[in-house]
C-alpha atoms as one frame of an Amber mdcrd trajectory, in Angstrom:
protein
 101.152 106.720  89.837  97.168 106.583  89.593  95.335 108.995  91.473  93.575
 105.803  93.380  97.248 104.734  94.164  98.179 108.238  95.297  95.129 108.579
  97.521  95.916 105.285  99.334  99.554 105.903  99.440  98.892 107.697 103.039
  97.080 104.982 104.863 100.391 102.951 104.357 102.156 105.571 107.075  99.237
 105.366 109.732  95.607 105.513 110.323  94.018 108.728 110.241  91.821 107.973
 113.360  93.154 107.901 117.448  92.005 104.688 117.132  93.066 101.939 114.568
  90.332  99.219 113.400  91.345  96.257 115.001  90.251  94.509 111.386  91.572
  97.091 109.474  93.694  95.154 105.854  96.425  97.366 106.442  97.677  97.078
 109.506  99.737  93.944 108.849 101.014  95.747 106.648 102.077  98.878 108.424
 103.988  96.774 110.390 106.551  95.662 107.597 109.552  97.895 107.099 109.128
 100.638 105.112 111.211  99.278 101.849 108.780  96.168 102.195 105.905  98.073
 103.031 106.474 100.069  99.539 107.315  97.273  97.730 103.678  95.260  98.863
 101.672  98.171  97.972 102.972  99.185  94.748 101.655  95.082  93.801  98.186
  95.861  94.972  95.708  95.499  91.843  93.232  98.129  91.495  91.039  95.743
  92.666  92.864  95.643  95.839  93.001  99.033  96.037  89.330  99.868  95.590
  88.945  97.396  98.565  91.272  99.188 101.097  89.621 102.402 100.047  86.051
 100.932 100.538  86.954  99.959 103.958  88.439 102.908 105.032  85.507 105.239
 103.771  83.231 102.845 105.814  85.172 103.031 108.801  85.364 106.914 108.230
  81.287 107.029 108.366  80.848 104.861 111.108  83.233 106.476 113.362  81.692
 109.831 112.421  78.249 108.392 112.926  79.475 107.297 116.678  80.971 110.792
 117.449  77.315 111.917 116.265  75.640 109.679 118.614  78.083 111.102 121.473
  77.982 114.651 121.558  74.852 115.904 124.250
């Protein structure tokens, strides 16, 4: 398993945040069964996997860049 593969492996169980992206690309998939669930991810291209990890990193900044705005 590639280290990008590892790293991703954990946003297949749940999002990281209270509060899921409501256009976030896996969250059709954490809604298969596990043994499907799996079996999707382990077909992602690299490609495909660059892209999910893009996305979350840019959700990751702009939720820390609202929290920023929030605090007094």
């Amino acid at each position: 398993m590639s280290l990008k593969r590892f790293y991703s492996y954990g946003l297949l169980f749940g999002c990281p945040f209270e509060e899921e992206d409501s256009n976030c690309p896996l969250d059709e998939l954490r809604k298969l069964p596990i043994d499907k669930r799996l079996k999707n991810f382990n077909e992602l291209s690299n490609i495909e996997l660059t892209g999910l990890e893009e996305h979350h990193k840019n959700c990751l900044l702009r939720k820390e860049c609202n929290l920023k705005r929030k605090k007094p």
